[in-house]
C-alpha positions as CSV (number, residue, x, y, z in Angstrom):
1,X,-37.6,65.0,16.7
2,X,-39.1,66.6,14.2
3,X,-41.1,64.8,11.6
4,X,-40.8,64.6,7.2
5,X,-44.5,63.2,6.6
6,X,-44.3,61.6,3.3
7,X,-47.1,62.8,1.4
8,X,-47.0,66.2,2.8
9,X,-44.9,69.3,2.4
10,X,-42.3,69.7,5.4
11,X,-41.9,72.3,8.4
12,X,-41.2,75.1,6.7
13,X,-42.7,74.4,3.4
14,X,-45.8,76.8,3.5
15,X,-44.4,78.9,0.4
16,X,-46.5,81.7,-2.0
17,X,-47.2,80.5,-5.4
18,X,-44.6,83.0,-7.0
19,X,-42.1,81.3,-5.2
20,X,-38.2,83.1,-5.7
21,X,-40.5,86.5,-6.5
22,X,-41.1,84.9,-9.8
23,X,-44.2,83.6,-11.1
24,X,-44.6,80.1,-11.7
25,X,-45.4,81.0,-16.1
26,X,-42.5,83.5,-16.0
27,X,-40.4,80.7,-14.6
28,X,-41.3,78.1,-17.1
29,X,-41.3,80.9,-19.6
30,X,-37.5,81.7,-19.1
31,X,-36.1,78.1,-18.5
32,X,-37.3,76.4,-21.4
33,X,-36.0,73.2,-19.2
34,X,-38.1,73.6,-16.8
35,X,-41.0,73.4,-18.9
36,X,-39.2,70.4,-20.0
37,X,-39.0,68.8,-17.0
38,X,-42.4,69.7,-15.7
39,X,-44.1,67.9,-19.1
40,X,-41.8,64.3,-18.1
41,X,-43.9,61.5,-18.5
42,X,-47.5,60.4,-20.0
43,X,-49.2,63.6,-17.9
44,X,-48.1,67.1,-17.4
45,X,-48.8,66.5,-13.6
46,X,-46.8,63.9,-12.9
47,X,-44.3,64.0,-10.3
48,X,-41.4,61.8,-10.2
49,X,-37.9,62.0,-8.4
50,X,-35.7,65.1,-8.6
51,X,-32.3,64.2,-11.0
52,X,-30.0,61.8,-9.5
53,X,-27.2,63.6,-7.5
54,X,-23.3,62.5,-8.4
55,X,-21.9,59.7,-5.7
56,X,-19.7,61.1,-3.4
57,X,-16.4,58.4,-3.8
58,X,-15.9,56.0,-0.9
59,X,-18.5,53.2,-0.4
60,X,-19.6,54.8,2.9
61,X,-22.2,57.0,1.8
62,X,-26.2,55.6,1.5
63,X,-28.9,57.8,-0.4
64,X,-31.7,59.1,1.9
65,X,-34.7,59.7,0.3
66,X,-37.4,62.8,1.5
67,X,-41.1,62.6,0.1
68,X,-43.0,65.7,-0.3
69,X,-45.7,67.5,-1.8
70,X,-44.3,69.4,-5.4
71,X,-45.1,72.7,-5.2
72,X,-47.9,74.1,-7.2
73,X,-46.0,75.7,-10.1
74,X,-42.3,75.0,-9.6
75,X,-40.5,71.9,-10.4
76,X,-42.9,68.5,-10.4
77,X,-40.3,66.3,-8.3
78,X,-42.0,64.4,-5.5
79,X,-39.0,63.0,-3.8
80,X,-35.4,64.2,-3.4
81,X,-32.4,61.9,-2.9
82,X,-29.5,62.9,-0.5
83,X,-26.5,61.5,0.5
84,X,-25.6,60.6,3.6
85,X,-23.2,58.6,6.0
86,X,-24.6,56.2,8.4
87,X,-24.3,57.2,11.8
88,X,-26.3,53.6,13.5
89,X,-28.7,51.6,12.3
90,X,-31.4,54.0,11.6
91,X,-29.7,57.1,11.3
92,X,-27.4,59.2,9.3
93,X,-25.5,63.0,8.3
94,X,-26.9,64.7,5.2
95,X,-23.9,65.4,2.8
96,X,-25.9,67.3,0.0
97,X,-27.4,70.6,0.3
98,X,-31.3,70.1,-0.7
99,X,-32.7,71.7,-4.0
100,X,-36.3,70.9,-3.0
101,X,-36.7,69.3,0.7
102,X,-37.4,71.9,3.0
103,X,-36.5,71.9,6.9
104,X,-33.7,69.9,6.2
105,X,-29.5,71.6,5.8
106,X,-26.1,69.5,5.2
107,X,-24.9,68.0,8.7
108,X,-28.3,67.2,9.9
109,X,-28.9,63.9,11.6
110,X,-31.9,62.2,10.3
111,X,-33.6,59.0,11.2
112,X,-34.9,56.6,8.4
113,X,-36.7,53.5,7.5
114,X,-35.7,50.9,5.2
115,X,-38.5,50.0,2.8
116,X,-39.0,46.5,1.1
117,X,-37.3,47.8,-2.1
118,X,-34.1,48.2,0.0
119,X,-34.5,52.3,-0.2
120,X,-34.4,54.7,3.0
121,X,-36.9,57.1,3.5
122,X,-36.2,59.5,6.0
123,X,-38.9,60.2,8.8
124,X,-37.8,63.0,10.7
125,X,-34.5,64.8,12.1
126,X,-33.4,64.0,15.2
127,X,-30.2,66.4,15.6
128,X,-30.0,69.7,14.0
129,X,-26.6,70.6,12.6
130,X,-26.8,74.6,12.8
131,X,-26.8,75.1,9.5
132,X,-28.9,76.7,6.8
133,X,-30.1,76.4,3.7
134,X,-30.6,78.8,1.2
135,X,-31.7,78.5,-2.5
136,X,-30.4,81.1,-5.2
137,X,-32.3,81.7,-8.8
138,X,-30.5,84.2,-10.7
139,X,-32.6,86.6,-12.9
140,X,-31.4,85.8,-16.3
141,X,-32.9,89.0,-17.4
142,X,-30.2,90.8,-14.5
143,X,-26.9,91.9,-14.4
144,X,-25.3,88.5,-13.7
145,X,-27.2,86.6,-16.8
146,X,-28.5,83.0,-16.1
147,X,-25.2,82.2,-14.8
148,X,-24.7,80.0,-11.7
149,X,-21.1,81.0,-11.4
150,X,-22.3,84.3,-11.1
151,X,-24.2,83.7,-8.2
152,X,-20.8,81.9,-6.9
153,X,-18.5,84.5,-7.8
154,X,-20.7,87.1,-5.6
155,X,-21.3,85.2,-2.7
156,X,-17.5,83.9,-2.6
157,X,-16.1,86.6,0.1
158,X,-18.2,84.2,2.4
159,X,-16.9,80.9,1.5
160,X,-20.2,78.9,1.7
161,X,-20.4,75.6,-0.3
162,X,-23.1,75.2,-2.7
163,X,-24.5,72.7,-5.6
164,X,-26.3,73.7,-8.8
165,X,-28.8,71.9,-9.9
166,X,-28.5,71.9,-13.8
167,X,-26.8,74.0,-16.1
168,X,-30.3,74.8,-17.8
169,X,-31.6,75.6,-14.6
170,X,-28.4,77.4,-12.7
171,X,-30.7,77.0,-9.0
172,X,-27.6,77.5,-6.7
173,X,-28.2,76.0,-3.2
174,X,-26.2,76.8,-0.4
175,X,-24.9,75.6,2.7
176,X,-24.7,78.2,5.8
177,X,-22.4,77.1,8.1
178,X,-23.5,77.9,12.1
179,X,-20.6,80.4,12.4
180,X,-20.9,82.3,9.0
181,X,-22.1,86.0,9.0
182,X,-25.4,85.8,8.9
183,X,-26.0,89.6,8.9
184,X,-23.7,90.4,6.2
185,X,-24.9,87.4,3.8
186,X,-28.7,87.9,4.6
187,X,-28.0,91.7,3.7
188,X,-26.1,90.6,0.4
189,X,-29.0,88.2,-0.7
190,X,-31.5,91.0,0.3
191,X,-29.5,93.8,-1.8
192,X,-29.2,91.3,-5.0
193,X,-32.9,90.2,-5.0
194,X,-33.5,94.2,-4.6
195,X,-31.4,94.5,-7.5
196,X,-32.9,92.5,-10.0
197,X,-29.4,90.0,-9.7
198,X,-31.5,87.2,-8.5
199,X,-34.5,85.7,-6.3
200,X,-33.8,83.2,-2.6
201,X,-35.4,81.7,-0.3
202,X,-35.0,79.9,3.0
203,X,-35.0,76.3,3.3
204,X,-34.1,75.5,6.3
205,X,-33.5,78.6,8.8
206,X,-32.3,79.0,12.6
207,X,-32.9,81.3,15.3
208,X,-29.9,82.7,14.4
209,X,-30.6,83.7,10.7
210,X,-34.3,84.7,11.8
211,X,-32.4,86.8,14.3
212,X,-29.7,88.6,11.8
């Protein structure tokens, strides 16, 4: 299984400070929200949760919660809500793409522990779904603008599903299904960050993207 330790960045979290090719200042620079959001609360460093995802409908669905490390100069969240559907006592699917946890893609089966304030904190995955994660920042000084739909409207001819989280911040994330063309996407997301259309990265990867 592997393990989320809370208090710590996950598997695949070791990122370089200009994360998305971007500095951190250029970042905070351009989104004017961000800055926003990185200045919530009494001190500019605290963390807090990342924004409260929409509930699915149906009363089926629990929110899994993932602690982390917040990355030196991105967004200050320190935890990330996902929803998920139970699948036993302890366990459950992830039904969101993540904005911020890495090692961790929609489908995956993770095991969690119920905390005295009734929330579930997730403590590892025990049953990888095949599926990827990728995060997508548009330049908004490129040819598609600071337009999430953009990003959509490019990447369409693959029919992945994706979230964004804000209009002020259009970060697009994206589920990779097992079977998608992993060649032909990687080589699309490759050409637009060479492009100046926008900066990814890699949440949660296979052997199978690392291999495209």
């Amino acid at each position: 299984m592997v393990r989320y330790q809370r208090g710590a960045v996950s598997e695949i979290s070791a990122r370089r400070p200009d994360v998305f090719g971007v500095s951190p200042a250029e970042i905070v620079r351009l989104w004017c929200a961000v800055r926003a959001l990185a200045l919530t609360g009494n001190d500019a460093g605290m963390s807090s949760p990342a924004p409260e995802r929409d509930s699915p409908a149906g009363d089926h669905f629990i929110k899994i919660w993932f602690k982390f490390v917040p990355r030196e100069g991105w967004l200050p969240y320190d935890t990330e809500g996902l929803w998920g559907v139970a699948a036993g006592p302890d366990t459950a699917r992830i039904c969101n793409v993540p904005f911020l946890q890495d090692g961790v893609a929609e489908g995956d089966l993770v095991r969690f522990t119920l905390s005295p304030d009734g929330l579930c904190w997730a403590t590892g995955r025990v049953e990888a779904s095949g599926n990827c994660t990728v995060r997508v920042l548009p330049n908004p000084r490129g040819p598609l603008g600071p337009s999430a739909q953009a990003v959509y409207d490019r990447l369409a001819p693959f029919g992945l599903g994706g979230e964004t989280f804000s209009k002020e911040l259009p970060l697009v994330a994206f589920t990779l299904p097992a079977g998608a063309d992993l060649p032909t996407i990687k080589a699309t997301l490759q050409q637009g960050e060479a492009e100046g259309w926008w900066s990814f990265e890699v949440g949660c990867a296979t052997d199978e993207w690392r291999a495209a």
